[in-house]
VOTI-989680 format. One record per residue (C-alpha): residue number from 0; residue in three letters; x, y, z. Coordinates in nm, 4 decimals, decimal comma, padded with zeros to 6 digits. Each point is the difference from the previous one (the first is absolute). Last residue first. Layout:
BEGIN
<node><seq>NUM</seq><type>Ala</type><px>X</px><py>Y</py><pz>Z</pz></node>
...
END
This chain:
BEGIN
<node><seq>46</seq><type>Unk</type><px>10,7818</px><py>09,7784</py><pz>09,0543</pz></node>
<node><seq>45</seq><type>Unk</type><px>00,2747</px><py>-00,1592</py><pz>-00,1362</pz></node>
<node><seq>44</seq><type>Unk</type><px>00,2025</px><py>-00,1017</py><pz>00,2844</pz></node>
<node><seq>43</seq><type>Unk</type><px>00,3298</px><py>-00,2032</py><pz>-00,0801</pz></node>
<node><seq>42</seq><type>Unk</type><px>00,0700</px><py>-00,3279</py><pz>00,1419</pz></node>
<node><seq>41</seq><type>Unk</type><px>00,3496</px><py>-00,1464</py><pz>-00,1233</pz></node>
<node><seq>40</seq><type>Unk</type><px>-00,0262</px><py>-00,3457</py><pz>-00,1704</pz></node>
<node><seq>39</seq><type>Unk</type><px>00,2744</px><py>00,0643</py><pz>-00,2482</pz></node>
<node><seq>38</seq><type>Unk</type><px>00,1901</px><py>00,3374</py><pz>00,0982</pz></node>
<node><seq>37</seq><type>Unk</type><px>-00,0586</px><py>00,3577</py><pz>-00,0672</pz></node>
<node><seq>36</seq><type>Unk</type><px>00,3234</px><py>00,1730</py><pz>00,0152</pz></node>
<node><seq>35</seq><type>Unk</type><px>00,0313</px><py>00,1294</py><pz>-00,3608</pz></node>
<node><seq>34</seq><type>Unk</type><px>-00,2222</px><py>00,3207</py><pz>00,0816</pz></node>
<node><seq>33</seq><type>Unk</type><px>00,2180</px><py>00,1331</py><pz>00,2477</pz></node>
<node><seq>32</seq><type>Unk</type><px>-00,2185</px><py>00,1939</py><pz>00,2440</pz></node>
<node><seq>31</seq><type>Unk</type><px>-00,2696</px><py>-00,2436</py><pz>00,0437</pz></node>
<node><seq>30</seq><type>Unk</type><px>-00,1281</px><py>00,1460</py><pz>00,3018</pz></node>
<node><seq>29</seq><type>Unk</type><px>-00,3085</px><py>-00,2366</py><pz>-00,0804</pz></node>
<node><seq>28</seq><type>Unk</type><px>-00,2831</px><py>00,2519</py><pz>00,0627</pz></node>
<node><seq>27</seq><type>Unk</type><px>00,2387</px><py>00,2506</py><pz>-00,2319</pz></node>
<node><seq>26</seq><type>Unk</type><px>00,1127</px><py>-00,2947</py><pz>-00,2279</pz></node>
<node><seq>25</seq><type>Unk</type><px>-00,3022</px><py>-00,0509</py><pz>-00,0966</pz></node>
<node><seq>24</seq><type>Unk</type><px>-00,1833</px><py>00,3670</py><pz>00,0016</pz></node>
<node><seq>23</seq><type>Unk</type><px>00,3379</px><py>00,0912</py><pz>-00,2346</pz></node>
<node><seq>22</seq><type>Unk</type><px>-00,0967</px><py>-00,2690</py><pz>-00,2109</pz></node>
<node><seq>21</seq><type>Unk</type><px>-00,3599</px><py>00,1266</py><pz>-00,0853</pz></node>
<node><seq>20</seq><type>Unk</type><px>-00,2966</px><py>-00,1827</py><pz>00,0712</pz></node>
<node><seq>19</seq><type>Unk</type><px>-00,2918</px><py>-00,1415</py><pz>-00,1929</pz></node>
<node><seq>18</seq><type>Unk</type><px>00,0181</px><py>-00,3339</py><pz>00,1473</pz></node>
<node><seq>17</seq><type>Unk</type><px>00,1469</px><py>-00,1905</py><pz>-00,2923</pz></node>
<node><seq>16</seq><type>Unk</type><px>00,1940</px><py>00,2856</py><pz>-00,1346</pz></node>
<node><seq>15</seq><type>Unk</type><px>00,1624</px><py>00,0625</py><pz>00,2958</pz></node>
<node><seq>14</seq><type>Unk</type><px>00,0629</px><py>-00,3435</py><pz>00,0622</pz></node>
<node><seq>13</seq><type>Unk</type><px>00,1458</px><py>-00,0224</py><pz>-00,3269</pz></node>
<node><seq>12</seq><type>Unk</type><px>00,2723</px><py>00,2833</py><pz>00,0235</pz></node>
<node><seq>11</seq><type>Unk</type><px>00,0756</px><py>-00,0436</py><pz>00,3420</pz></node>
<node><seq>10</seq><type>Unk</type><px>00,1461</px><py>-00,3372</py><pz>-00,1102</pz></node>
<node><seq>9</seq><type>Unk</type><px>-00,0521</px><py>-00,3869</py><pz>-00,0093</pz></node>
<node><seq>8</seq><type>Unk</type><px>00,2264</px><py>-00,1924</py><pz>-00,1799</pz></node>
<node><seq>7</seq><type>Unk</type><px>00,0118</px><py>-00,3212</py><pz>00,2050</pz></node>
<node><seq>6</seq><type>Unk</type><px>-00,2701</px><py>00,0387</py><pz>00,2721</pz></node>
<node><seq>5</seq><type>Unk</type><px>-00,0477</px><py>00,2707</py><pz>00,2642</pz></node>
<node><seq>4</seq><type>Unk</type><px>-00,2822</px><py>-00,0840</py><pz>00,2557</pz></node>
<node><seq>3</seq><type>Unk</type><px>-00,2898</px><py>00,2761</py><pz>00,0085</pz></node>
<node><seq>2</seq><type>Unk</type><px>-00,1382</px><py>00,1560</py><pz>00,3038</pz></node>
<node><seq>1</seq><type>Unk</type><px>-00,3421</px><py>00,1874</py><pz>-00,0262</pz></node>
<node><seq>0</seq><type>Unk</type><px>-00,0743</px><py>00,2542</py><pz>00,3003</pz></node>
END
């Protein structure tokens, strides 16, 4: 399992494109349910 640490900006979008994801896999493994409530130095899985 690969964690990444949310910076300034960041979205589902481009980590999904940088890991050769989709979004819904994101926020699925993340139970990201509301995509505007990622937060600055959260922890989300990417693998």
């Amino acid at each position: 399992m690969l964690k990444m640490k949310l910076s300034k900006g960041a979205s589902t979008k481009a980590l999904a494109l940088k890991y050769g994801l989709t979004q819904a896999q994101i926020r699925a493994w993340n139970k990201l349910y509301n995509k505007y409530l990622m937060k600055v130095g959260q922890k989300l899985r990417v693998k």
